[in-house]
C-alpha positions as CSV (number, residue, x, y, z in Angstrom):
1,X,126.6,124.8,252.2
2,X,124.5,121.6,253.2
3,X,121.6,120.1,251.8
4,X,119.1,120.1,255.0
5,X,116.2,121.6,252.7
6,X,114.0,124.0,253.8
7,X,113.6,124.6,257.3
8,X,110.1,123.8,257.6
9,X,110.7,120.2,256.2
10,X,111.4,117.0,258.3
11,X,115.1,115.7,257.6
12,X,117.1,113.2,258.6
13,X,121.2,112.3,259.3
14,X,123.0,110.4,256.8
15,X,124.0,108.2,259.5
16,X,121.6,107.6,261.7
17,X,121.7,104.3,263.5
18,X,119.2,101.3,263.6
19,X,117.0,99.6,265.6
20,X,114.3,100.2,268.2
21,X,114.8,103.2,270.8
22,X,113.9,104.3,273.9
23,X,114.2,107.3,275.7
24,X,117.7,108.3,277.0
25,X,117.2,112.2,278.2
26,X,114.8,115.2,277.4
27,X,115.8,118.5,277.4
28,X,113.9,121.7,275.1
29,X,115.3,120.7,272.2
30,X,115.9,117.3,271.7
31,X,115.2,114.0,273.2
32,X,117.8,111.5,273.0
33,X,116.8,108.3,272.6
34,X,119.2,105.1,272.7
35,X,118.9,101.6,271.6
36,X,120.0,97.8,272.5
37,X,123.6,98.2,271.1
38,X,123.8,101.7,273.0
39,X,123.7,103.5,269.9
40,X,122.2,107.3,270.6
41,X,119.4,109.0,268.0
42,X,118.2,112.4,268.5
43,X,115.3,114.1,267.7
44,X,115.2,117.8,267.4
45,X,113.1,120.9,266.7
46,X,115.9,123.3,266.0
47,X,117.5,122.6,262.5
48,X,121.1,123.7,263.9
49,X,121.0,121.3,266.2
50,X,121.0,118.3,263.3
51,X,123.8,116.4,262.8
52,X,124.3,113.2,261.2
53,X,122.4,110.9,263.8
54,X,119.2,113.0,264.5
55,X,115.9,113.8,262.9
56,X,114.9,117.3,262.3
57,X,111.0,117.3,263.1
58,X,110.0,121.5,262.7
59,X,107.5,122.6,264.8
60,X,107.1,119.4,266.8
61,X,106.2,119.1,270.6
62,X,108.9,116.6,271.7
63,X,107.2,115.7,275.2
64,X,104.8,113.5,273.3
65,X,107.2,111.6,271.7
66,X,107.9,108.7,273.6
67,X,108.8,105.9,271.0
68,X,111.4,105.7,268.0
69,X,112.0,102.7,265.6
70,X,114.7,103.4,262.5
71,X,115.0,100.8,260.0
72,X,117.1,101.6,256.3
73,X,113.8,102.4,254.6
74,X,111.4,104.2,257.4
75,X,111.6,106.1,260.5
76,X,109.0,105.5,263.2
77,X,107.8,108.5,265.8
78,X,105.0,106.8,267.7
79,X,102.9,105.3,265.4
80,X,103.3,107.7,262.6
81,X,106.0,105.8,259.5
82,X,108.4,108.5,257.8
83,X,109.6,106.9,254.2
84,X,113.3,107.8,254.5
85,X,113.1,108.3,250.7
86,X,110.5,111.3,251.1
87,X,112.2,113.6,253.0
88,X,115.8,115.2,253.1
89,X,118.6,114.3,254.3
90,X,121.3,116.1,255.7
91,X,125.0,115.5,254.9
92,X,127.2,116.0,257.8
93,X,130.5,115.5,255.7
94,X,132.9,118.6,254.9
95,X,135.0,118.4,252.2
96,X,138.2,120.7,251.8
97,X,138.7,119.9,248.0
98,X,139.2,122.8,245.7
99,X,139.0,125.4,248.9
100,X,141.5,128.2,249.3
101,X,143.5,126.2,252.7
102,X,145.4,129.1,253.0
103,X,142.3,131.7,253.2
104,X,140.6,129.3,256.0
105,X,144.2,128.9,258.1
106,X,144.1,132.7,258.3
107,X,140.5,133.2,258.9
108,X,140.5,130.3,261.8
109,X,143.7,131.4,263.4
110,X,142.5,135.4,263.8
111,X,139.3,134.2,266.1
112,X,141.0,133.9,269.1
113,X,142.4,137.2,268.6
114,X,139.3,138.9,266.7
115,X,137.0,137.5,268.5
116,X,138.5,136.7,271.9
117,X,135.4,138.7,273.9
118,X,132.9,136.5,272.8
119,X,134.0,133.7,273.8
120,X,132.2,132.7,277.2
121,X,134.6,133.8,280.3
122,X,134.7,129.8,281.4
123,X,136.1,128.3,277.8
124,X,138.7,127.0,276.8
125,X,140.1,130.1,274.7
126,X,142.9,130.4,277.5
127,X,144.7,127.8,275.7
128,X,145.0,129.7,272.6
129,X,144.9,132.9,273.7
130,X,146.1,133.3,277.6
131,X,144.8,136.8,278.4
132,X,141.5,134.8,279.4
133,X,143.3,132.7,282.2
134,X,142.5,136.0,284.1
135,X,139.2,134.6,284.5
136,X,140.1,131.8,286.6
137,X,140.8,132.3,290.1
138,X,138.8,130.7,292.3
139,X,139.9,127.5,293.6
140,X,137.6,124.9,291.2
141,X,138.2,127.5,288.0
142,X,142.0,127.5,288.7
143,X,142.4,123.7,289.4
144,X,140.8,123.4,286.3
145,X,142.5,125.7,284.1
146,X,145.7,124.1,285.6
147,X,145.0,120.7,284.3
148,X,143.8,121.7,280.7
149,X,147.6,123.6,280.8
150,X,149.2,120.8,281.9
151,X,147.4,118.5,278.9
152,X,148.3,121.5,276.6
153,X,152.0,120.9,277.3
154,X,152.1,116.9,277.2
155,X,149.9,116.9,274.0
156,X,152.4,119.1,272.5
157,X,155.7,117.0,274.0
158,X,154.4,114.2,272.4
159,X,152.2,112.7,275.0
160,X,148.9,112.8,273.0
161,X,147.0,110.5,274.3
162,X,148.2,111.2,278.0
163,X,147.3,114.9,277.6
164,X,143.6,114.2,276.4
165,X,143.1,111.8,279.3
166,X,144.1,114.6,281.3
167,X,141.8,117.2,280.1
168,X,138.9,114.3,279.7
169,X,135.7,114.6,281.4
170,X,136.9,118.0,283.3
171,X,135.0,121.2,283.2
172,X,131.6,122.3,282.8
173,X,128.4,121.0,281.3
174,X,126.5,118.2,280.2
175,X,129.1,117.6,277.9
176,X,131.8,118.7,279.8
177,X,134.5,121.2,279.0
178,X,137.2,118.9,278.1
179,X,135.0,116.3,276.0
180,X,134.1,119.3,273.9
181,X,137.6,120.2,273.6
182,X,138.7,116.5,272.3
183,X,135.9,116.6,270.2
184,X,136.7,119.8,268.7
185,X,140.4,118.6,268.4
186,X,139.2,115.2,266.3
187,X,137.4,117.0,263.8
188,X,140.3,119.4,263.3
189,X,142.9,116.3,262.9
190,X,140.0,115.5,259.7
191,X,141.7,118.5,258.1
192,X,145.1,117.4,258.8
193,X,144.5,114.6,257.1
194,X,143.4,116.2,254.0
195,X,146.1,119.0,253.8
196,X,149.0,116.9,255.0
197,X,148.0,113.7,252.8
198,X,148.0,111.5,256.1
199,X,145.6,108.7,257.3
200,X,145.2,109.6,260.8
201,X,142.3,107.0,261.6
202,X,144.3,104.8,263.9
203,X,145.3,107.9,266.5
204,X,142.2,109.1,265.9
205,X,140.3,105.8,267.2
206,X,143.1,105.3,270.0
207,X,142.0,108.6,271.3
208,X,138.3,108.4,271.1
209,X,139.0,104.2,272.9
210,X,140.9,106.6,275.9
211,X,138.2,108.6,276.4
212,X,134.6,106.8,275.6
213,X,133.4,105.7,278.6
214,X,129.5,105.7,280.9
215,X,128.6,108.8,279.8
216,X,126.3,107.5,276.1
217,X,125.9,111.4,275.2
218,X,129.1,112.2,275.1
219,X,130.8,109.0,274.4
220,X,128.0,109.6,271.1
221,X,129.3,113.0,270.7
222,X,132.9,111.9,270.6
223,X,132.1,109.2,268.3
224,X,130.7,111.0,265.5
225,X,134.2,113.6,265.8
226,X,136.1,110.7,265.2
227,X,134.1,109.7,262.1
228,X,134.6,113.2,260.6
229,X,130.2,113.8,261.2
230,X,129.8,117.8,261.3
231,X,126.4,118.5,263.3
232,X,124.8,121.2,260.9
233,X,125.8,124.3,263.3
234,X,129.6,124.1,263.1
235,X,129.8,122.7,259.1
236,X,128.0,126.2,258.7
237,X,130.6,128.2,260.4
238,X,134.1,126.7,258.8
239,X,131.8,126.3,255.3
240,X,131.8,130.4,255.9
241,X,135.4,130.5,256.7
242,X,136.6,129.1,253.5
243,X,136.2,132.6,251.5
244,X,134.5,134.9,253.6
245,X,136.5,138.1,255.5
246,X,137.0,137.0,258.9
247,X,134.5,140.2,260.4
248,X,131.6,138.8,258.3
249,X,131.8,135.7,260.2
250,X,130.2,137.2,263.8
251,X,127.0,136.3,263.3
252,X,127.2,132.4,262.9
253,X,130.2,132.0,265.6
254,X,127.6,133.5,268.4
255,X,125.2,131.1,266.8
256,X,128.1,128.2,267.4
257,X,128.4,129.9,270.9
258,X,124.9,129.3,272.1
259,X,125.4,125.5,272.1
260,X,125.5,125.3,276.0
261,X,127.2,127.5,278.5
262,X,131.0,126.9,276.8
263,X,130.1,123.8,274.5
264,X,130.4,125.5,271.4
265,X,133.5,128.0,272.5
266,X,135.2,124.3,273.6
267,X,134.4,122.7,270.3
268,X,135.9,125.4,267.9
269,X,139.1,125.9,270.5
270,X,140.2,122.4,269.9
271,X,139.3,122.6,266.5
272,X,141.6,125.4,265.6
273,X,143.9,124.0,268.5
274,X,144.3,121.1,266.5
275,X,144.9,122.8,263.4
276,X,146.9,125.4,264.8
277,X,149.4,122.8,266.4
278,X,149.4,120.1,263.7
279,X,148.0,117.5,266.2
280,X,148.9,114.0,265.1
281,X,151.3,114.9,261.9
C-alpha cells in the first residue's frame, strides 16, 4: 500500500524540498515551515497526515520545534541531525499499472451515491450528486454553491481553466473549498493520463499557474496535485478501491473526511469529478 514503515518510526517525503526553514504556521498537528525560495516543509505527528514534503516525527511535541534545515543527506530538527538514509521514506506516487480500471471506475463512481450522508453538509458533493444543494440556503451558502455550479458548467463547455478560476479560492477553510476541489480534480486528471494514454502536464501546469497565488499553503498543496504527490491518507483510500467491495471502504473515507471541516469531502469530489467527466481528454 505504501512504504511509510511502522508507525512508531520517523519518515520522511520522497520529495521534500531543500534548504533552511523557518516557521510558516502551527496548528496540532503540524508546523509548516517555509524557506528562502518559498518552498513549504511540514512536520507532523499523525502518519496520515504525511505526504511527500513532510516529516513524520511519532510522538513528538511540535511546539518546541522551532528550526528546520533539509539538505539531500540529513534533516535537521533543532540541533538534533536525522541521516536521511536511516529512516523510511514514504512514496507518495500511485501507480495504476496492472489494476482492474474498470473495478476502481465502479467503486469511485458509487460514493456519491453510497456514501452521499457522510459527506460533510457544506462539501462539494452537490456537484456530483445535487440532492445535497438542499443544504444551501442561506445567503453566503447559496452564493457559493451558485458559483461552484456555474464553474461546473463552463469546465464542462470547454472553459477549463475559466471554470477553476471561478470556483478558486471560494468556500470554507484554511484551504478553502474550491482549492481543495482543483486539487482533488489534478490528481484525478493523473489517472486520465494513464488510462487514456495522454500527457496532460501542460493543462495540468496552466491550471495550477491560474490558481497559485499569496496563499504558500495552498499554493504548496496545489503544487504537489499537479506533480501527481498523494499525501499518505488519500493514496490509502483509492489503493483500497482498486479491488475491494465498495461497503468495505467506510472506514478509511471517514478517515479521508476528518481532514478539516470539508477538506477531505472537496478533495475526493474533484477527484472522482475529474474522473467522472474526463477533464482534459
Amino acid at each position: 500500500m505504501d512504504n511509510s514503515g511502522s508507525l512508531n518510526l520517523p519518515c520522511a517525503g520522497n520529495s521534500l524540498p531543500l534548504g533552511g526553514f523557518k516557521v510558516h504556521s502551527r496548528f496540532n498537528r503540524v508546523v509548516n515551515f517555509v524557506n528562502e525560495a518559498n518552498e513549504i516543509a511540514f512536520i507532523t505527528s499523525e502518519i496520515n497526515l504525511l505526504a511527500a514534503h513532510g516529516i513524520f516525527l511519532p510522538e513528538q511535541e511540535l511546539k518546541f520545534i522551532i528550526n528546520l534545515a533539509i539538505n539531500p543527506h540529513e534533516i535537521i530538527i533543532n540541533e538534533h541531525r536525522i541521516n536521511r538514509s536511516s529512516i523510511n521514506q514514504y512514496n507518495s506516487s500511485l501507480s495504476f499499472e496492472d489494476i482492474n480500471g474498470s473495478k476502481f471506475e465502479e467503486n469511485l463512481l458509487q460514493i456519491p451515491i453510497y456514501f452521499l450522508h457522510y459527506f460533510p453538509e457544506k462539501s462539494l458533493i452537490f456537484l456530483l450528486n445535487s440532492k445535497y444543494e438542499e443544504n444551501f440556503t442561506s445567503g453566503f451558502d447559496r452564493a457559493f454553491m451558485v458559483n461552484a455550479l456555474k464553474s461546473k458548467e463552463l469546465i464542462l463547455s470547454g472553459e477549463l481553466i475559466k471554470g477553476i478560476e471561478t470556483i478558486k479560492g471560494t468556500g470554507y477553510g484554511l484551504t478553502p473549498s474550491g482549492d481543495d476541489f482543483i486539487a482533488g480534480l489534478l490528481l484525478g486528471m493523473h489517472y486520465n493520463e494513464f488510462k487514456y494514454r495522454k500527457n496532460l502536464y501542460k493543462i495540468k501546469n496552466d491550471i495550477y499557474q491560474a490558481v497559485a497565488g499569496q496563499n504558500l499553503l495552498t499554493s504548496s498543496f496545489l503544487f504537489q496535485a499537479k506533480e501527481a504527490n498523494y499525501f499518505r491518507i488519500l493514496k490509502n483510500f483509492l489503493f483500497l478501491l482498486f479491488d475491494a467491495e465498495i461497503s468495505t471502504t467506510k472506514d478509511k473515507l471517514i478517515q479521508l473526511f476528518s481532514l478539516g471541516a470539508t477538506s477531505g469531502a472537496d478533495l475526493l469530489t474533484g477527484y472522482i469529478f475529474s474522473i467522472k467527466y474526463k477533464i482534459a481528454i
